[in-house]
C-alpha positions as CSV (number, residue, x, y, z in Angstrom):
1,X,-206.6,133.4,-136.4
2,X,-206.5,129.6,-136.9
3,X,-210.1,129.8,-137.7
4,X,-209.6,132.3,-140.1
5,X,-206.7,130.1,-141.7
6,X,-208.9,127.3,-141.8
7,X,-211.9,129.2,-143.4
8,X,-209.8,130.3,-146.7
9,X,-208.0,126.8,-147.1
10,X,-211.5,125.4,-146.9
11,X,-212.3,127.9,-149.4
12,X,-209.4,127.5,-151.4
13,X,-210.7,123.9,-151.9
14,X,-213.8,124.8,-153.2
15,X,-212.4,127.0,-155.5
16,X,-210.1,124.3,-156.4
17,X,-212.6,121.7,-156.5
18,X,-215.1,123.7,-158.9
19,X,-212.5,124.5,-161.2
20,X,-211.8,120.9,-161.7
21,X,-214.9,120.4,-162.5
22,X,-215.5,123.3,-164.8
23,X,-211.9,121.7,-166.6
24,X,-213.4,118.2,-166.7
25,X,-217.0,119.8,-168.0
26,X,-215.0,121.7,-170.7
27,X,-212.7,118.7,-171.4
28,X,-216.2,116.6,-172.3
29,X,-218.0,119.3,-174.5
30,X,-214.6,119.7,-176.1
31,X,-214.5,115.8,-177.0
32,X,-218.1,116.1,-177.7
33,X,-217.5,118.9,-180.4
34,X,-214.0,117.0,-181.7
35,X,-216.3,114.4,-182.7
36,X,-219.9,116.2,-184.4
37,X,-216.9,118.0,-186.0
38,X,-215.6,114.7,-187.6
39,X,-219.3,113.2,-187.9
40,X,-220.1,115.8,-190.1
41,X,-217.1,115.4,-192.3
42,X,-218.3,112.0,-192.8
43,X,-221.5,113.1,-193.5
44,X,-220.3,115.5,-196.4
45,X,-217.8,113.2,-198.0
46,X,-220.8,110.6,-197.9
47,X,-223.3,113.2,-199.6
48,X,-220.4,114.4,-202.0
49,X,-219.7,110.6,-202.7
50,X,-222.9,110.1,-203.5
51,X,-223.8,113.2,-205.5
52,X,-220.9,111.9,-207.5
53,X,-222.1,108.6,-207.6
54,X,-225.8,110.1,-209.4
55,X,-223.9,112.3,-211.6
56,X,-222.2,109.4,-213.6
57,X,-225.6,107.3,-213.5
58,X,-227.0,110.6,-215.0
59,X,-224.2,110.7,-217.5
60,X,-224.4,107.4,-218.3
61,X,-228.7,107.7,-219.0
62,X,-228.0,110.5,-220.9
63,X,-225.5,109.0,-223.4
64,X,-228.2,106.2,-223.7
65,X,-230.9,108.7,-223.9
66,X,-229.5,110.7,-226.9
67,X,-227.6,108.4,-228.9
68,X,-229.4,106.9,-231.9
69,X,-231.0,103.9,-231.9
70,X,-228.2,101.6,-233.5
71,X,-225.5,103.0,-231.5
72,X,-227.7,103.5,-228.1
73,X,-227.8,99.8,-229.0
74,X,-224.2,99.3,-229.0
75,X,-223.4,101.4,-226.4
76,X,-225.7,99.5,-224.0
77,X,-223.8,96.3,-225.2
78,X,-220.3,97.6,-224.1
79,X,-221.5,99.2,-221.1
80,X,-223.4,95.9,-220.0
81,X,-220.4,93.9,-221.0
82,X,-217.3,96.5,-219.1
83,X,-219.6,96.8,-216.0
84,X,-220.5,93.1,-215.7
85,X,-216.6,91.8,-216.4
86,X,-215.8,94.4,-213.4
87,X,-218.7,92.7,-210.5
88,X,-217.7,88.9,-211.7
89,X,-214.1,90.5,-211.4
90,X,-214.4,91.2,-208.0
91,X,-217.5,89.5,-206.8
92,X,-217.6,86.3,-208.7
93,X,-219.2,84.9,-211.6
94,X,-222.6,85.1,-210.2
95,X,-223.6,88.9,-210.8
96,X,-224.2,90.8,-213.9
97,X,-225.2,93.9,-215.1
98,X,-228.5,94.8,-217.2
99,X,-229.5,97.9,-218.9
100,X,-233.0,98.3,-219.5
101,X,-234.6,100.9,-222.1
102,X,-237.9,102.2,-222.3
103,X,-239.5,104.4,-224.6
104,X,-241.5,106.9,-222.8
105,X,-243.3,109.6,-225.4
106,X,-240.3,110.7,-227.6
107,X,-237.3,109.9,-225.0
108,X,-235.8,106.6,-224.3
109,X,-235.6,106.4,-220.3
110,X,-232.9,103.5,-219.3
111,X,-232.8,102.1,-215.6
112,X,-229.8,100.0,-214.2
113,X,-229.7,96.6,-212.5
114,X,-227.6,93.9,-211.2
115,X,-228.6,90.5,-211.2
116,X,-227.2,88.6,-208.6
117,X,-227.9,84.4,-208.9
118,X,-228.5,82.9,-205.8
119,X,-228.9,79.2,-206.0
120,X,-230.2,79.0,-209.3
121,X,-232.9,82.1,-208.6
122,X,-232.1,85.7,-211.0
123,X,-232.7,88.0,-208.8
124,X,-232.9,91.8,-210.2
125,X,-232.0,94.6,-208.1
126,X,-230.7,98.4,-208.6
127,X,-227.3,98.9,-208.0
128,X,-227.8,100.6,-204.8
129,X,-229.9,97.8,-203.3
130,X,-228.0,94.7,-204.2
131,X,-225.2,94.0,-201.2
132,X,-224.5,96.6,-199.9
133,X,-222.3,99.7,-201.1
134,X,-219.3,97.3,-202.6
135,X,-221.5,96.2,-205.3
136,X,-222.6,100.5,-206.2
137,X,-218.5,101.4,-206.0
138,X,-218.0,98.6,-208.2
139,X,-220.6,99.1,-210.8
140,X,-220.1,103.6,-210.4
141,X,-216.2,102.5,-210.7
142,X,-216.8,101.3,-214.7
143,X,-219.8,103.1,-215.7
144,X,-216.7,105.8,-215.4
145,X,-214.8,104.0,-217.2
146,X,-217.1,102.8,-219.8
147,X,-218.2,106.6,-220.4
148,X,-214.4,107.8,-220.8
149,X,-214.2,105.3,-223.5
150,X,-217.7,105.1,-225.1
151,X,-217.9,109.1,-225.4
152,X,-217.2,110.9,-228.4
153,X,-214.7,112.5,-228.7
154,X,-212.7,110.3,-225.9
155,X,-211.7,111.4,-223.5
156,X,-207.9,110.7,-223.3
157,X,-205.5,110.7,-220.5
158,X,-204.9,108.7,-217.2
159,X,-207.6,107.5,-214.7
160,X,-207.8,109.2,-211.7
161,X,-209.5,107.6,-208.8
162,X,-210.0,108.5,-205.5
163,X,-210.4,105.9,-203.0
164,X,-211.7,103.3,-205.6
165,X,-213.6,100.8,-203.4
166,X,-214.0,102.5,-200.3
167,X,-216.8,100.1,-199.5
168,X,-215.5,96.7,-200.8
169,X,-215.3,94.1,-198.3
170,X,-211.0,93.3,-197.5
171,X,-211.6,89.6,-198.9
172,X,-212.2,91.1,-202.3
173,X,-209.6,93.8,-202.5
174,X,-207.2,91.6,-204.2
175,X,-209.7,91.1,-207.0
176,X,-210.6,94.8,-207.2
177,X,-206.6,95.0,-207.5
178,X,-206.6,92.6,-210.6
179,X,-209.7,94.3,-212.0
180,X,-207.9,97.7,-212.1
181,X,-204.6,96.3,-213.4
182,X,-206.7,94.8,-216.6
183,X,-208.4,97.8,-216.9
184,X,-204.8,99.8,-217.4
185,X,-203.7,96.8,-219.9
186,X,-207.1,96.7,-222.0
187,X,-207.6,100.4,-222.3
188,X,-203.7,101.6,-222.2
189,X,-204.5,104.5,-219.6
190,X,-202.4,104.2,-216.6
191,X,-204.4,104.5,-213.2
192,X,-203.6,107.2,-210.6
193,X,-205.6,106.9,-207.4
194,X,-205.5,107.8,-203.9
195,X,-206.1,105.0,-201.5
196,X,-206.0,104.5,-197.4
197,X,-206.0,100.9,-198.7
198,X,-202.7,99.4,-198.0
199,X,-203.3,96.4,-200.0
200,X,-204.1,98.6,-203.0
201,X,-201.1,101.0,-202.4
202,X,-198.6,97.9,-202.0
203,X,-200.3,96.7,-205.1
204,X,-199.4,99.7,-207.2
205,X,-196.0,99.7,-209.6
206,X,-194.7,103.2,-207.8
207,X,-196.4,104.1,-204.7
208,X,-196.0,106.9,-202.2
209,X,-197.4,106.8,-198.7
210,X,-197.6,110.7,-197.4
211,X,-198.3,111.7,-193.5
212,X,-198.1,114.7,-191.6
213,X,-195.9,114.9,-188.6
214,X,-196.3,118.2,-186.7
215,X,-198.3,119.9,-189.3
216,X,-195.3,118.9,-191.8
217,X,-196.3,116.8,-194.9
218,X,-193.7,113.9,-195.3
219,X,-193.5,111.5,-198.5
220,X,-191.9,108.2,-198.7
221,X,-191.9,106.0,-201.7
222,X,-193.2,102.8,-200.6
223,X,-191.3,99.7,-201.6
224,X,-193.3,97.2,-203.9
225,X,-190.6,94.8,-204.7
């Protein structure tokens, strides 16, 4: 009998023991798949960020592309100007931007660049190679704008951004800040944007910080006194 007795409890504990580690298994893949899961979010906002990103360099080609030559002309001149007061906004007076346009057959094909000085050396770059993906939020951030105003008829209405200057550094958040604020004053279009950015949403004259407790959306205006 006591043999018996001891025979199930030792079996009892293997039973036990494997289903431990079936839970602990289960409890690894499941952390495993929690985070491909969010990795691949990533990945799509990135591509859709991106995609974005082309479409107003497209936009911005094309309006180039199909305007006539005097007011291609002055159309590169405001674009240059806007998107090169927003990098030395941020950044510093050391960048620029440059349009360059090229007759190819019947078509004029323009190309983008920022020029960065480093020591006294121009150096030329396209947006997406010169430091980093600040720099390309920055210079995507007022080709949109430039467009909104340059296009005919304008387009009117606020500016809605999403996460304007994901990828700018904190140290120059403040000047991003500043940018945006002269952007509302010299346009007259007030700015609506979403931001995880605290700085930015503290910066804001009415902001709203919204969270979700328990699958419940709560919204609280933040003070910016």
């Amino acid at each position: 009998m006591n043999n018996q007795g001891d025979l199930r409890k030792e079996r009892m504990n293997q039973i036990e023991l494997s289903l431990k580690k079936a839970h602990d298994e289960w409890t690894r893949q499941d952390a495993k798949r929690r985070l491909l899961i969010e990795q691949m979010k990533k990945k799509e906002q990135s591509v859709l960020e991106y995609k974005e990103t082309i479409e107003t360099y497209e936009k911005a080609r094309l309006l180039l592309q199909q305007s006539a030559e005097y007011a291609r002309e002055q159309a590169k001149q405001q674009i240059e100007t806007l998107v090169t007061n927003a990098l030395q906004y941020v950044f510093g007076p050391l960048f620029s931007f440059q349009i360059e346009i090229e007759e190819q057959g019947n078509k004029a094909v323009a190309e983008f660049y920022v020029v960065s000085d480093y020591e006294g050396i121009k150096v030329k770059t396209k947006p997406q190679d010169a430091r980093g993906g600040g720099v390309v939020d920055i210079v995507t951030l007022a080709l949109r704008v430039a467009l909104m105003e340059t296009i005919q008829p304008k387009v009117e209405g606020p500016l809605l951004l999403d996460e304007p200057g994901k990828h700018v550094s904190g140290e120059y958040v403040y000047y991003l800040y500043e940018f945006l604020k002269s952007l509302s004053t010299m346009f007259g279009r007030q700015i609506i944007m979403i931001t995880h950015n605290q700085h930015l949403a503290e910066s804001g004259d009415l902001a709203y910080q919204v969270s979700i407790q328990d699958g419940i959306s709560e919204v609280i205006r933040i003070d910016n006194t």
